[in-house]
LUMGU-40037 format. One record per residue (C-alpha): x, y, z; residue in one letter. Coordinates in nm, 3 decimals, padded with zeros to 5 digits. Each point is the difference from the previous one (the first is absolute). Layout:
REM LUMGU-40037
u = X v = Y w = Z res = a
...
This chain:
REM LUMGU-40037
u = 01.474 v = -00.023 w = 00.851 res = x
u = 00.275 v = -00.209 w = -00.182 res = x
u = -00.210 v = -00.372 w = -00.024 res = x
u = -00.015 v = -00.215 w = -00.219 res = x
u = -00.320 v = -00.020 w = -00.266 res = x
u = -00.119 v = -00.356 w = 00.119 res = x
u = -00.039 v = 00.174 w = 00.409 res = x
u = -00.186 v = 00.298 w = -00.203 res = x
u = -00.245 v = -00.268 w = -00.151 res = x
u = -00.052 v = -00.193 w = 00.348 res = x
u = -00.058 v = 00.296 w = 00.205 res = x
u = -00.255 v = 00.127 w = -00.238 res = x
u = -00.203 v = -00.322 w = 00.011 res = x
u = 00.044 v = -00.006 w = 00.426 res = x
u = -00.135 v = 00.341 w = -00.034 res = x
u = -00.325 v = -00.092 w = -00.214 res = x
u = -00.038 v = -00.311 w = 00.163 res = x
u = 00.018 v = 00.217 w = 00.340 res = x
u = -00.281 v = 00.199 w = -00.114 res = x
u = 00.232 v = 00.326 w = 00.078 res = x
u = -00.084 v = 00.287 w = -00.313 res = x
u = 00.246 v = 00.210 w = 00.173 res = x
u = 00.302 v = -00.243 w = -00.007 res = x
u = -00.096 v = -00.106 w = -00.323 res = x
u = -00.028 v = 00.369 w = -00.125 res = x
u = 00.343 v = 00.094 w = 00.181 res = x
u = 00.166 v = -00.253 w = -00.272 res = x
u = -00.099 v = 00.198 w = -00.304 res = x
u = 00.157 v = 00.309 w = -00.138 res = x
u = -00.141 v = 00.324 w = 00.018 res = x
u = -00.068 v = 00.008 w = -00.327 res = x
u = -00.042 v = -00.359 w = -00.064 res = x
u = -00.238 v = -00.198 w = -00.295 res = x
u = -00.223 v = -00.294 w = 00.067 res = x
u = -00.210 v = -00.139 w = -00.236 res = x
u = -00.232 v = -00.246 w = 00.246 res = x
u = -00.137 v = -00.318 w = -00.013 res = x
u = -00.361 v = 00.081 w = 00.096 res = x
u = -00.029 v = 00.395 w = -00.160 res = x
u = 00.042 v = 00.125 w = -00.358 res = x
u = 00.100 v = 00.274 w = 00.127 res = x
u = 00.376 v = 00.101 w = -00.071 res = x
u = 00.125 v = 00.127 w = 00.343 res = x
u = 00.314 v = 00.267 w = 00.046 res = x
u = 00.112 v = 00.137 w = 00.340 res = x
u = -00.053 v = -00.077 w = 00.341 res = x
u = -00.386 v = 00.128 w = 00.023 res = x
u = -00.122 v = -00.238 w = -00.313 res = x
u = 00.198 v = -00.284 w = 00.164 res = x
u = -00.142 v = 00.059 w = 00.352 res = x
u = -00.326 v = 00.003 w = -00.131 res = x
u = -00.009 v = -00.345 w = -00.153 res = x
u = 00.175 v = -00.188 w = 00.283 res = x
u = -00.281 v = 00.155 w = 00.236 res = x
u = -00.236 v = -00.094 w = -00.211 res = x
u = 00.137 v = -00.389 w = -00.040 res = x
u = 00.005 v = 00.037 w = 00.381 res = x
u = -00.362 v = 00.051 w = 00.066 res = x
u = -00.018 v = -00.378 w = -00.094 res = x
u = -00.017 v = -00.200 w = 00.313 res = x
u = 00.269 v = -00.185 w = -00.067 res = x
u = 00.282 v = 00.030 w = -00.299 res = x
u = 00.332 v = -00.234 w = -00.024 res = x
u = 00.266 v = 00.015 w = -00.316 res = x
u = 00.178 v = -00.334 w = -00.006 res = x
u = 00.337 v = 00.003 w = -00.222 res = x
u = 00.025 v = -00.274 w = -00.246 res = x
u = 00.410 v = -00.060 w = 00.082 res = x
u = 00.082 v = -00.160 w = -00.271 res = x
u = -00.136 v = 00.248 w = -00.277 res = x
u = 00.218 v = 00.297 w = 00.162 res = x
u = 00.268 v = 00.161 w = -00.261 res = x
u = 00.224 v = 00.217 w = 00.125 res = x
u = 00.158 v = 00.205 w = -00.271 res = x
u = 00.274 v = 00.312 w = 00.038 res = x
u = -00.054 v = 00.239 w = -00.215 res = x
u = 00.268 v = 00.281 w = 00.175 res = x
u = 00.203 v = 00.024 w = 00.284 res = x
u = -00.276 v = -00.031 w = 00.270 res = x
u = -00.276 v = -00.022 w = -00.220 res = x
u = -00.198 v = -00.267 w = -00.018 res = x
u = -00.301 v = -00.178 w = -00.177 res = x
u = -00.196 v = -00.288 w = 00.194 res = x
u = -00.263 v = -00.184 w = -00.181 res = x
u = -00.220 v = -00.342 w = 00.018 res = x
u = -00.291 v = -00.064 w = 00.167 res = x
u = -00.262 v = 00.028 w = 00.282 res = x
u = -00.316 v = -00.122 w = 00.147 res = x
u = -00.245 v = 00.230 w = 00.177 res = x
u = -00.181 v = -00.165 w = 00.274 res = x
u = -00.299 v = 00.161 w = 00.103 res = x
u = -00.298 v = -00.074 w = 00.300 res = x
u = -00.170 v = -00.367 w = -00.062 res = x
u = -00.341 v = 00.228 w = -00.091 res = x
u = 00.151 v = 00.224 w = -00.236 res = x
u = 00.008 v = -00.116 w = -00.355 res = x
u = 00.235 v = -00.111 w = -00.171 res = x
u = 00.195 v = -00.191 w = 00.280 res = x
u = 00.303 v = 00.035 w = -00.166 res = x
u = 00.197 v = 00.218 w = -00.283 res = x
u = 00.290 v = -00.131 w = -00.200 res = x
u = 00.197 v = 00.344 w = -00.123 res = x
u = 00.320 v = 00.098 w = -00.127 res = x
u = 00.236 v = 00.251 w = 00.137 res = x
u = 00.305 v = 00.237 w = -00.101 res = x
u = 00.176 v = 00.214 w = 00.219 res = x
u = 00.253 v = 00.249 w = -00.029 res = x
u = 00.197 v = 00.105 w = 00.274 res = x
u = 00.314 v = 00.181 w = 00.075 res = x
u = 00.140 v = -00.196 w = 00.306 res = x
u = 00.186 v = 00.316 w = 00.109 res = x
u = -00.343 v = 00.257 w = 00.088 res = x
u = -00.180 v = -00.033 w = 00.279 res = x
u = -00.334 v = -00.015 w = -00.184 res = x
u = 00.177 v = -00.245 w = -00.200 res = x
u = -00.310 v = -00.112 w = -00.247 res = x
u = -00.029 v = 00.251 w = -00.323 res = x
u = -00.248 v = -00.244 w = -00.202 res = x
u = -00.230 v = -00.255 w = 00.032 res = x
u = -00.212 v = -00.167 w = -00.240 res = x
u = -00.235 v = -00.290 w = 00.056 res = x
u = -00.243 v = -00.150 w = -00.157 res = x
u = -00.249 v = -00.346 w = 00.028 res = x
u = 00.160 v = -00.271 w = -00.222 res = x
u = -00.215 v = -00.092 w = -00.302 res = x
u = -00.225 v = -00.290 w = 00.072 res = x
């Protein structure tokens, strides 16, 4: 794949925003971890993952919007790379709460072709 971690990041939240499980799925490793926003569950591999983004997509309507300038980008080996800031979830005008400040991290190794290997987020503390 060979980009670089900030195209990783947009492409992920074109692929939410797109409403697309599949493309979204297709960016996480095999036997990637995501610890979600709106589930306490703890998910590994493809199955747990494609699960909850099928699940966030029987909302009628779900949008992540970046905050820009909260994005660290942070090597950590050749490749290798940890993203983190913050996120809004935008959900349907009826659906309650309108809107969800989170964090994020990411790791991803800009080489693979599933290129994310973890993602954590989680609603920011009120």
């Amino acid at each position: 794949m060979n980009v670089n971690a900030e195209q990783i990041l947009n492409a992920w939240v074109e692929s939410v925003n797109a409403g697309d499980a599949d493309r979204v799925l297709a960016m996480y490793s095999e036997d990637a971890t995501l610890l979600p926003t709106f589930s306490g569950r703890h998910l590994r591999g493809l199955d747990d993952i494609r699960w909850y983004f099928q699940m966030l997509g029987e909302r009628k309507h779900v949008d992540v919007a970046l905050r820009e300038d909260t994005v660290v980008i942070q090597t950590l080996a050749p490749g290798i790379v940890l993203l983190c800031g913050k996120y809004d979830w935008h959900f349907a005008p009826e659906d309650t709460p309108p809107a969800v400040s989170s964090r994020f991290t990411f790791v991803v190794d800009c080489n693979a072709e599933r290129p994310i290997q973890h993602h954590h987020s989680s609603r920011i503390p009120e």
